[in-house]
TORPA-4810 file (N, C-alpha, C, O; in nm, 3 decimals):
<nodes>
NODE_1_1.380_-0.011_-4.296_1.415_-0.112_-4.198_1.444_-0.045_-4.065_1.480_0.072_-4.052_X
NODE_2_1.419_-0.158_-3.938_1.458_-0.056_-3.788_1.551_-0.056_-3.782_1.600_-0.134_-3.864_X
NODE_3_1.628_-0.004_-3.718_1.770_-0.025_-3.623_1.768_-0.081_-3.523_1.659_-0.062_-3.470_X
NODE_4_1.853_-0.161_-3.446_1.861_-0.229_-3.356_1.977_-0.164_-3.255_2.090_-0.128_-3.288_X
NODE_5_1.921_-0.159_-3.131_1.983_-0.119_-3.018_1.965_-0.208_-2.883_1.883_-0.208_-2.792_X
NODE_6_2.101_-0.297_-2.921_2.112_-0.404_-2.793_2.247_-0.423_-2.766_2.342_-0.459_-2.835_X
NODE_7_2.234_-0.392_-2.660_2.354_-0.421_-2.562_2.391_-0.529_-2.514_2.294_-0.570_-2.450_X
NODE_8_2.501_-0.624_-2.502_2.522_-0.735_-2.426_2.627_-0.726_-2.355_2.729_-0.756_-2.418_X
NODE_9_2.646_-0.691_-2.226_2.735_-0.652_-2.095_2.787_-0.788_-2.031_2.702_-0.875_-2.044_X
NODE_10_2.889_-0.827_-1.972_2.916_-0.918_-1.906_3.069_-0.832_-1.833_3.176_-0.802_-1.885_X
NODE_11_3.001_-0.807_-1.646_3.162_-0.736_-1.618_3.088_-0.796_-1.439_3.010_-0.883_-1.399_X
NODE_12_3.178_-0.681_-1.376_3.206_-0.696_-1.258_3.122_-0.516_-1.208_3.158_-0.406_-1.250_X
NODE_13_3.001_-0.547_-1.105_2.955_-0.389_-1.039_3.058_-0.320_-0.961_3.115_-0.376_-0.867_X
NODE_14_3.079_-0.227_-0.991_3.165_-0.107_-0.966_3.152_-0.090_-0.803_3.239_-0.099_-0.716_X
NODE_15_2.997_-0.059_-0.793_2.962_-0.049_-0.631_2.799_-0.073_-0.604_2.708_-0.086_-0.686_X
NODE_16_2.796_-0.075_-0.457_2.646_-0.170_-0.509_2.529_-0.057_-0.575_2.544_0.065_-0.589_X
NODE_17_2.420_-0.134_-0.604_2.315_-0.110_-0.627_2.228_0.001_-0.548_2.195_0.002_-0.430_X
NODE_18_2.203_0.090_-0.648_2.081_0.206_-0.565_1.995_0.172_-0.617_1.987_0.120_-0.729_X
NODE_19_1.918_0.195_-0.544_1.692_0.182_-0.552_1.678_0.314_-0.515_1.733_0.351_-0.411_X
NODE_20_1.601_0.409_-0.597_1.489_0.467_-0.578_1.338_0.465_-0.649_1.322_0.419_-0.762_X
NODE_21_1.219_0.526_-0.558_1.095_0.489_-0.586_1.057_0.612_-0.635_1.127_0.711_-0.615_X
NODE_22_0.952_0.618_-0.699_0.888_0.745_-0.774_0.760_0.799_-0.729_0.707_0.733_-0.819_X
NODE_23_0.664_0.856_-0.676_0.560_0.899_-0.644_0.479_0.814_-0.678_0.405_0.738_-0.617_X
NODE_24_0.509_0.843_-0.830_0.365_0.719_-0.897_0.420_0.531_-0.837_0.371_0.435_-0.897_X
NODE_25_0.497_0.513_-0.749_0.464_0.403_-0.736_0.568_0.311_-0.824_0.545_0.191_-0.833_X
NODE_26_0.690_0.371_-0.892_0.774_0.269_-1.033_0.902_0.313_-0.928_0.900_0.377_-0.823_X
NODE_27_0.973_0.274_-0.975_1.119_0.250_-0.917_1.233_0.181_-0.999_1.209_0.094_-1.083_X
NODE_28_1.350_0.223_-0.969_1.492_0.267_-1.101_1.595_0.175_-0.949_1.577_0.178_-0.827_X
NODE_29_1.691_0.110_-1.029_1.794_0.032_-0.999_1.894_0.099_-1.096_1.885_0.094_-1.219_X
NODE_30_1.991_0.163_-1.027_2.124_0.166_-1.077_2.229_0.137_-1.021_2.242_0.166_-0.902_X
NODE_31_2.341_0.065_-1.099_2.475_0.086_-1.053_2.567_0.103_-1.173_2.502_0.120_-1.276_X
NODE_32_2.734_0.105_-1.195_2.796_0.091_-1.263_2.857_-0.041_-1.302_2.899_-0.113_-1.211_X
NODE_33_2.867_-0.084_-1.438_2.957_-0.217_-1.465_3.085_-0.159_-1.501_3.122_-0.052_-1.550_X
NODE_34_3.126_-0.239_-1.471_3.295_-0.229_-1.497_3.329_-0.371_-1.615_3.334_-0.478_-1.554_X
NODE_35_3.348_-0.381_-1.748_3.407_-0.489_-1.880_3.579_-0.440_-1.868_3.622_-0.329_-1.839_X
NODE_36_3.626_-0.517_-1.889_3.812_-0.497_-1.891_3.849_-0.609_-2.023_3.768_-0.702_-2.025_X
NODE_37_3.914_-0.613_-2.089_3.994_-0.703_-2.214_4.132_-0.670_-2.128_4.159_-0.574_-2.055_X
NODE_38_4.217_-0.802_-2.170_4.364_-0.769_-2.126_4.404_-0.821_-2.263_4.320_-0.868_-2.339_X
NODE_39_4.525_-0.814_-2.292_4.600_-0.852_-2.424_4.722_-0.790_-2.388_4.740_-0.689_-2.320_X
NODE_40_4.851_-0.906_-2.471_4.961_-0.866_-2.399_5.041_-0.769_-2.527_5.025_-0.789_-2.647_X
NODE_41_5.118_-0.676_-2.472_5.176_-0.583_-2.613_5.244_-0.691_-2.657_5.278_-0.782_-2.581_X
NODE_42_5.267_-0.689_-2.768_5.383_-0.789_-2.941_5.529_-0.715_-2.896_5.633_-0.771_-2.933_X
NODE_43_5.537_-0.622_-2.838_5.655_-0.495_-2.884_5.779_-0.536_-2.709_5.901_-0.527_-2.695_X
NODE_44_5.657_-0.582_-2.602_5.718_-0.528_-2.501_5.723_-0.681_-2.446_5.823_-0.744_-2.413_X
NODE_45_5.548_-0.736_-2.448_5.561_-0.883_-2.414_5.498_-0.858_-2.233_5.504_-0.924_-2.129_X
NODE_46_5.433_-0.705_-2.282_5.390_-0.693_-2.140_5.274_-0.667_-2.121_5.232_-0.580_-2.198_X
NODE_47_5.148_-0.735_-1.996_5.025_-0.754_-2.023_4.943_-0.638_-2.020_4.983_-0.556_-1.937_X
NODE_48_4.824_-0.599_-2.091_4.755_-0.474_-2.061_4.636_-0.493_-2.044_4.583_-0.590_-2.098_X
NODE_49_4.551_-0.396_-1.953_4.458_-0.411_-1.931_4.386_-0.303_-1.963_4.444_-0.204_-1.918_X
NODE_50_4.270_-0.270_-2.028_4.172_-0.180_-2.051_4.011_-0.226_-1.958_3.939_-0.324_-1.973_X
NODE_51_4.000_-0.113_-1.866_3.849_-0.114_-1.856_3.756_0.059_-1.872_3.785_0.177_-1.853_X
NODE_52_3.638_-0.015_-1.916_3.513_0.069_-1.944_3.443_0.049_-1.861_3.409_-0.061_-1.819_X
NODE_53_3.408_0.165_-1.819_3.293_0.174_-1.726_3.122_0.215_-1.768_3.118_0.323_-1.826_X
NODE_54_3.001_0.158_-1.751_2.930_0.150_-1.811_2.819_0.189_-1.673_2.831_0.149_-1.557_X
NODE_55_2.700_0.286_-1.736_2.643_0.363_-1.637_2.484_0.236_-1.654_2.458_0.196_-1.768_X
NODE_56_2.404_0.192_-1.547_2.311_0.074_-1.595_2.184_0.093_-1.514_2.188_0.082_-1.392_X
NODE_57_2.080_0.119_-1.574_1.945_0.137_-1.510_1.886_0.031_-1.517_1.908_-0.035_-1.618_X
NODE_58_1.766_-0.040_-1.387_1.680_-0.084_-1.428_1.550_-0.035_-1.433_1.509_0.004_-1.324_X
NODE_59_1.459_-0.024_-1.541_1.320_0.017_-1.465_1.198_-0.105_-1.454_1.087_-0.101_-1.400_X
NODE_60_1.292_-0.252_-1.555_1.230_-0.337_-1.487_1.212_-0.359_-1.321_1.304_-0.354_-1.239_X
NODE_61_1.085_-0.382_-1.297_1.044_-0.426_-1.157_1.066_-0.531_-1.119_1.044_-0.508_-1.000_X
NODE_62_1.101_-0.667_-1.121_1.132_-0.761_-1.139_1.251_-0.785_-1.078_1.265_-0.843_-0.970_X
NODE_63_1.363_-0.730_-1.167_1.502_-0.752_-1.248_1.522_-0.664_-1.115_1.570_-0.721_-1.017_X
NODE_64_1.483_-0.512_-1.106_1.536_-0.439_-1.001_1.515_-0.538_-0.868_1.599_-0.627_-0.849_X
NODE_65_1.444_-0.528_-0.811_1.430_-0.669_-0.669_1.543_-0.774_-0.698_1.605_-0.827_-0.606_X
NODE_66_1.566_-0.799_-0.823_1.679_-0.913_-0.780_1.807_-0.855_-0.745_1.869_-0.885_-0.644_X
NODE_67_1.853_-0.751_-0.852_1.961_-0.655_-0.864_1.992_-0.602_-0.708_2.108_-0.583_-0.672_X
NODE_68_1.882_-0.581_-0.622_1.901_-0.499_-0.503_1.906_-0.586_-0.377_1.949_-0.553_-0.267_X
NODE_69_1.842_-0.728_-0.421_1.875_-0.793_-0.285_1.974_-0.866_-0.326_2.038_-0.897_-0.226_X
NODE_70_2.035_-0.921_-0.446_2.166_-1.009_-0.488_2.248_-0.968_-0.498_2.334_-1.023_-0.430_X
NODE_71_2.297_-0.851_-0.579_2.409_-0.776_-0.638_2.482_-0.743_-0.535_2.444_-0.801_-0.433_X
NODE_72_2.572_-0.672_-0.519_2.688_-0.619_-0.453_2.798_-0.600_-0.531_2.813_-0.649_-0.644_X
NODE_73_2.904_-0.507_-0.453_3.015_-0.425_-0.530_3.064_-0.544_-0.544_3.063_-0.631_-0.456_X
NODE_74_3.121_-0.558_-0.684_3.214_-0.715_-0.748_3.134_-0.809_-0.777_3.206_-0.894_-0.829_X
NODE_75_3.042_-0.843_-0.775_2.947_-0.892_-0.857_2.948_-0.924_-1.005_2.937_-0.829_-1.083_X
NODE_76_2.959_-1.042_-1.050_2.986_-1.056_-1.201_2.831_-1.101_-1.255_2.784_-1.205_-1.210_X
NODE_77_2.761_-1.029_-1.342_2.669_-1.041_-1.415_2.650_-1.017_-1.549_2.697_-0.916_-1.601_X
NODE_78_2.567_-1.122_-1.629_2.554_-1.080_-1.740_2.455_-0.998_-1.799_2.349_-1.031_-1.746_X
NODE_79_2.434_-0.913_-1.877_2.306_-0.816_-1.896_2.267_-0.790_-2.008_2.371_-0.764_-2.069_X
NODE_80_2.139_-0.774_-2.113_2.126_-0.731_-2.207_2.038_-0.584_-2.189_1.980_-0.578_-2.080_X
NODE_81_2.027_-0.514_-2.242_1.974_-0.416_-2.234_2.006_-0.282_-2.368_2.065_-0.335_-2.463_X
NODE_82_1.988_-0.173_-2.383_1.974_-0.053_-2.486_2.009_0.059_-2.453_1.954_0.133_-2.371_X
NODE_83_2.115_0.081_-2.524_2.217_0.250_-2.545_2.115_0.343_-2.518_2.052_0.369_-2.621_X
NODE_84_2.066_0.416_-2.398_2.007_0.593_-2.357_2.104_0.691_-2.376_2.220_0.670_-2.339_X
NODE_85_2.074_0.791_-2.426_2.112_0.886_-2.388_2.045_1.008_-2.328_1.942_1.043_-2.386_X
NODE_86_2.091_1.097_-2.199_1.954_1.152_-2.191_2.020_1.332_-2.156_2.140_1.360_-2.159_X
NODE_87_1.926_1.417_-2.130_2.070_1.558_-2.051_1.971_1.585_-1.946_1.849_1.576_-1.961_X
NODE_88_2.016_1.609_-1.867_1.945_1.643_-1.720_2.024_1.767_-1.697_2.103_1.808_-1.783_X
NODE_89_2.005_1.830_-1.577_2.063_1.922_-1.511_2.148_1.930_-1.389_2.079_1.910_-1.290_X
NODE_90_2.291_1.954_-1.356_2.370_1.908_-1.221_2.316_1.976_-1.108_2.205_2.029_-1.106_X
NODE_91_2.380_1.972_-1.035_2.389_2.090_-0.917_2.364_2.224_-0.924_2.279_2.299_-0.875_X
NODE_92_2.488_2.241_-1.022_2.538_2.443_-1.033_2.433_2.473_-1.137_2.447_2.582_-1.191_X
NODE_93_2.320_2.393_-1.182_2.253_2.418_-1.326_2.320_2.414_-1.486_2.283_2.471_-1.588_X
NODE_94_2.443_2.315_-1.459_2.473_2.283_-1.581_2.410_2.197_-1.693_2.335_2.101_-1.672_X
NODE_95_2.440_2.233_-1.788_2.316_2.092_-1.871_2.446_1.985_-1.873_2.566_2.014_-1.879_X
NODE_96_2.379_1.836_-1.865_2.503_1.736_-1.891_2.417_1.652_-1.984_2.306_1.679_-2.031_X
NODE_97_2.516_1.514_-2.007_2.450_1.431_-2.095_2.507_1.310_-2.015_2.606_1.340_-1.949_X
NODE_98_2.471_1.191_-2.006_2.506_1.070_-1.983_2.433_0.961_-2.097_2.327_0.976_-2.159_X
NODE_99_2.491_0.893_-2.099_2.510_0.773_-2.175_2.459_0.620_-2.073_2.538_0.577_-1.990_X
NODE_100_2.339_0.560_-2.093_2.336_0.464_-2.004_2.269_0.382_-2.073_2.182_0.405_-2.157_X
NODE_101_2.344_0.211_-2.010_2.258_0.077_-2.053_2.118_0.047_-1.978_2.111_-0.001_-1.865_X
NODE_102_2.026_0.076_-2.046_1.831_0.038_-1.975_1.813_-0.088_-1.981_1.846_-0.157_-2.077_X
NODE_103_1.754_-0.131_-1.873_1.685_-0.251_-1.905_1.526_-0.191_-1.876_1.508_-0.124_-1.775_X
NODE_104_1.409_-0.220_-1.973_1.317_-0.128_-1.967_1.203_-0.255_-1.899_1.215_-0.375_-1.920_X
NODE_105_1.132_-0.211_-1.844_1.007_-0.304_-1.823_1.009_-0.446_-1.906_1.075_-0.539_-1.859_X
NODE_106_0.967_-0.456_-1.980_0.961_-0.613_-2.090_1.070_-0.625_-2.150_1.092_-0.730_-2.212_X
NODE_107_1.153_-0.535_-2.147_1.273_-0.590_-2.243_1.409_-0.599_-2.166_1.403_-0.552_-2.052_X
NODE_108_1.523_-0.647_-2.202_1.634_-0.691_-2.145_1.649_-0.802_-2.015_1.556_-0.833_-1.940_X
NODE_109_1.785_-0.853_-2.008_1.795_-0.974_-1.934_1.889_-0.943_-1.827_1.979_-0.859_-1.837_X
NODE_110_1.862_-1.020_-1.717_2.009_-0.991_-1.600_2.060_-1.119_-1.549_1.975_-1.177_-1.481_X
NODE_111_2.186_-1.191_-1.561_2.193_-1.308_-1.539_2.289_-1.302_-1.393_2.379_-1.222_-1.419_X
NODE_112_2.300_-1.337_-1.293_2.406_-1.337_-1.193_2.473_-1.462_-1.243_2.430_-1.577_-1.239_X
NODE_113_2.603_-1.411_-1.298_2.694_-1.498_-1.285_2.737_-1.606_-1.155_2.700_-1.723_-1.145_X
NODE_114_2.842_-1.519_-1.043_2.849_-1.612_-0.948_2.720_-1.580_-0.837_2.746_-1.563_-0.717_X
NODE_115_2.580_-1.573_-0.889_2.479_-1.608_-0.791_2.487_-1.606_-0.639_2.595_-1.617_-0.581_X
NODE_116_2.408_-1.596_-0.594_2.382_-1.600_-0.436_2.464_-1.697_-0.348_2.402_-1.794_-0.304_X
NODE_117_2.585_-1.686_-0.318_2.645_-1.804_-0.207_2.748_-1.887_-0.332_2.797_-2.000_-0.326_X
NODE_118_2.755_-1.789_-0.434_2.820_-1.884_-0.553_2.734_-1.985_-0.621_2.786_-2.086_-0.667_X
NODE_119_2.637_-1.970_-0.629_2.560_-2.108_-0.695_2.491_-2.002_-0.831_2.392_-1.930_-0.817_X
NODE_120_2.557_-2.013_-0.937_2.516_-1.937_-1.082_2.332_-1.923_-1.095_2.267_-1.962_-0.998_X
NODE_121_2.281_-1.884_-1.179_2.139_-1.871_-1.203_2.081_-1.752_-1.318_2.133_-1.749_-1.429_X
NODE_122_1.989_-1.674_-1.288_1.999_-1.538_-1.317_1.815_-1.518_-1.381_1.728_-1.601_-1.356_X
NODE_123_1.796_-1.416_-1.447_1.622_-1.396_-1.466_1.650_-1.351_-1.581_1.765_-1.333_-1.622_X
NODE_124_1.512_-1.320_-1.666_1.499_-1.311_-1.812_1.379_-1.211_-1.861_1.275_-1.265_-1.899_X
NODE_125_1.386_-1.105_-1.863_1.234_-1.033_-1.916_1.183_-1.035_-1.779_1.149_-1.148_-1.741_X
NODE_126_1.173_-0.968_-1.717_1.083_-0.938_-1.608_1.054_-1.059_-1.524_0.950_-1.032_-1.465_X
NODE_127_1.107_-1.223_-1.474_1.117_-1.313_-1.457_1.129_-1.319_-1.297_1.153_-1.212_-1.241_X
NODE_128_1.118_-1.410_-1.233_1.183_-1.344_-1.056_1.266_-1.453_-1.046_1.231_-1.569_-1.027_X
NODE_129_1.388_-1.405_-1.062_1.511_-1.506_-1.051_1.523_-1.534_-0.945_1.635_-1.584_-0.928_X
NODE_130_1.441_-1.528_-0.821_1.470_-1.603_-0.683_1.389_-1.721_-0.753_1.425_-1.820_-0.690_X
NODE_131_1.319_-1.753_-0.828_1.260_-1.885_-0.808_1.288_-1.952_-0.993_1.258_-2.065_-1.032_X
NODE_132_1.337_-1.866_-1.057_1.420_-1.951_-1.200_1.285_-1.928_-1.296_1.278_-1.982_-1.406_X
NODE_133_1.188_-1.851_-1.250_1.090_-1.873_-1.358_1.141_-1.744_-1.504_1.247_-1.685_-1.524_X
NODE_134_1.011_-1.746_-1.580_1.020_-1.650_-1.681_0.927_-1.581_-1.704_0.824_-1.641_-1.675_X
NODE_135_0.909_-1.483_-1.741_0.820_-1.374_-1.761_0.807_-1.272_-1.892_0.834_-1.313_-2.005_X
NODE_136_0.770_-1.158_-1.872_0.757_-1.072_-2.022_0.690_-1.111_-2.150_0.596_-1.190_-2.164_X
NODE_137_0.764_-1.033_-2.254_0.659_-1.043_-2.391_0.725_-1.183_-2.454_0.663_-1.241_-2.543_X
NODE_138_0.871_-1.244_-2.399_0.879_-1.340_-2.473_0.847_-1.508_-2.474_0.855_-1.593_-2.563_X
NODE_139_0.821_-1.511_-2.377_0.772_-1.611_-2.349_0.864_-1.754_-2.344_0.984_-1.729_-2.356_X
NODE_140_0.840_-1.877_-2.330_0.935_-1.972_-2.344_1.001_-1.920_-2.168_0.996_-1.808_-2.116_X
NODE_141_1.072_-2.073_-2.102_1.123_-2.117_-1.996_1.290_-2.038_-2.019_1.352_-2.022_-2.123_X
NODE_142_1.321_-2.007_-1.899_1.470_-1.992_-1.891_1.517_-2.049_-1.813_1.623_-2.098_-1.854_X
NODE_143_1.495_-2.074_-1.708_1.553_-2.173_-1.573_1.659_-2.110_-1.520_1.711_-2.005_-1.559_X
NODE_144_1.696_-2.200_-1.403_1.836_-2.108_-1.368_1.845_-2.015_-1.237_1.933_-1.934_-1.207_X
NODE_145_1.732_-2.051_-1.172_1.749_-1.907_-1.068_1.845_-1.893_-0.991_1.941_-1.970_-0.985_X
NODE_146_1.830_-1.795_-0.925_1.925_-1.781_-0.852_2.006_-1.866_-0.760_2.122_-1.853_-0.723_X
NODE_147_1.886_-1.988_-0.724_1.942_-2.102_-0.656_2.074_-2.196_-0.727_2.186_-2.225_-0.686_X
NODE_148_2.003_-2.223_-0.842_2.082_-2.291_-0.975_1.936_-2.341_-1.044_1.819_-2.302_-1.042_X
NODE_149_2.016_-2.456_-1.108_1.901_-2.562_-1.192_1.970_-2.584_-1.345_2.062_-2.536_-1.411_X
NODE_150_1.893_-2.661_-1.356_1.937_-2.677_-1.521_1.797_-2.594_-1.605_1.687_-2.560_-1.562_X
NODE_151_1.853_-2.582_-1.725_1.751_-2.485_-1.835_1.662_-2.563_-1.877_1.675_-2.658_-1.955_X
NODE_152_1.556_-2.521_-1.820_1.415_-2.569_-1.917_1.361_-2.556_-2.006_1.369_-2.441_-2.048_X
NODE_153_1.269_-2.660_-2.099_1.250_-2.625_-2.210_1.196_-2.506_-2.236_1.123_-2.454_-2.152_X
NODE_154_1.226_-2.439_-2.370_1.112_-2.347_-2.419_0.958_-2.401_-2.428_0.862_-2.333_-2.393_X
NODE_155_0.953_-2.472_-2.455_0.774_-2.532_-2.426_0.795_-2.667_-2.446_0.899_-2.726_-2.472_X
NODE_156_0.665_-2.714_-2.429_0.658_-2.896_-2.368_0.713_-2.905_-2.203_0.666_-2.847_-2.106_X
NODE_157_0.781_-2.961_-2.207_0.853_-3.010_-2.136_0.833_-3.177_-2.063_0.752_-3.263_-2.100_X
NODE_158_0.915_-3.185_-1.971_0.950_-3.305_-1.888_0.971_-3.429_-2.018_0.993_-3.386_-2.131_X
NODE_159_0.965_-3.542_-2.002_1.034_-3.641_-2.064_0.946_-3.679_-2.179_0.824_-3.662_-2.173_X
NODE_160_0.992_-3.719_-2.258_0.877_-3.764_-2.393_0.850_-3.629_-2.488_0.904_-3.524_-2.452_X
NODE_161_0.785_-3.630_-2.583_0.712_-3.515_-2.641_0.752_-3.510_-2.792_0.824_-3.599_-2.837_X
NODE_162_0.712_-3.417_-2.863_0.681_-3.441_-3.014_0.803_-3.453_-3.081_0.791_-3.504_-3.192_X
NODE_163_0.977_-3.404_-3.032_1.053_-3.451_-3.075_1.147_-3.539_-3.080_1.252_-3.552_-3.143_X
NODE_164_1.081_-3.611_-2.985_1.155_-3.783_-2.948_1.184_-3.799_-3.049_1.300_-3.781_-3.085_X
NODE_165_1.065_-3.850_-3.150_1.102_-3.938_-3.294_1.167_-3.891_-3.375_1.198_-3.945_-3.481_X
NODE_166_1.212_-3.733_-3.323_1.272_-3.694_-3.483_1.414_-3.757_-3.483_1.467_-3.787_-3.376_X
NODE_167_1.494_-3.781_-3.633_1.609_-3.886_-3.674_1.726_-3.768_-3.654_1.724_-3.660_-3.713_X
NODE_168_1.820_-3.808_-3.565_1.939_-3.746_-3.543_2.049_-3.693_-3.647_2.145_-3.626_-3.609_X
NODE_169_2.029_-3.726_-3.774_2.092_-3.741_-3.873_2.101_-3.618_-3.935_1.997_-3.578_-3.988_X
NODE_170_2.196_-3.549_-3.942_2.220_-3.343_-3.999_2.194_-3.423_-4.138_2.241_-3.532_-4.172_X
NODE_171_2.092_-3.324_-4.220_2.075_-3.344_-4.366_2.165_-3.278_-4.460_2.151_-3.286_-4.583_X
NODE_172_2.280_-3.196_-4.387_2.385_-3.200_-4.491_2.504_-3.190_-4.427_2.609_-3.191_-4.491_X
</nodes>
């Protein structure tokens, strides 16, 4: 059987968004998320807060364009994407390792929470969330862009269609 490696992020960007481009023409979106839980101690009755900081690439093309003209430091978004690990080399020629969430070409999602001017939305698989459509290997409507909207169907659509008639009634 495979293993599964998916991430589901929902925080606040640390600081904004970098773009760089590659020779061949591809280009990488990173910034940091910041997730926090608070819970209050039993012992003291006093509130705590924990945050993680989370390192986040895009090499979707798509997803990056939205990330770089929407995002900004404090930015609340939601994200799916897959645990990297990789070792590169620093400055002084040390070997390091980092740990980062990918969103890769066809796979993973980026939702802007409070959206452009505050109006919610967000993109899906390689999708261009300035205009709410959908894209990639999965196919089916997401709606939602960046403007707003309500969610569209996965297929059919508009009023009428093959499950009008079905009987509302849970069979158990």
């Amino acid at each position: 059987m495979a293993g599964v490696n998916k991430v589901i992020l929902v925080g606040n960007l640390g600081k904004d968004p970098e773009s760089r481009s590659f020779a061949n023409g591809g280009s990488v979106v990173s910034f940091t998320l910041a997730t926090s839980e608070t819970w209050r101690d039993k012992t003291t009755n006093e509130r705590k807060e924990k945050t993680e900081w989370h390192n986040v690439v895009i090499y979707n093309e798509n997803l990056g364009k939205v990330a770089s003209q929407y995002l900004k430091k404090g930015s609340k978004v939601y994200l799916e994407g897959a645990i990297q690990s990789r070792k590169f080399q620093d400055n002084t020629g040390n070997e390091r390792y980092i740990t980062e969430v990918v969103l890769q070409r066809f796979r993973g999602e980026l939702t802007l929470l409070d959206g452009r001017d505050g109006a919610g939305g967000g993109s899906r698989d390689g999708g261009d969330a300035g205009y709410g459509s959908s894209g990639g290997s999965g196919g089916g409507g997401f709606g939602g862009g960046v403007g707003g909207g309500a969610k569209k169907p996965a297929f059919g659509g508009g009023s009428g269609g093959a499950f009008d008639d079905l009987d509302d009634d849970v069979p158990f």
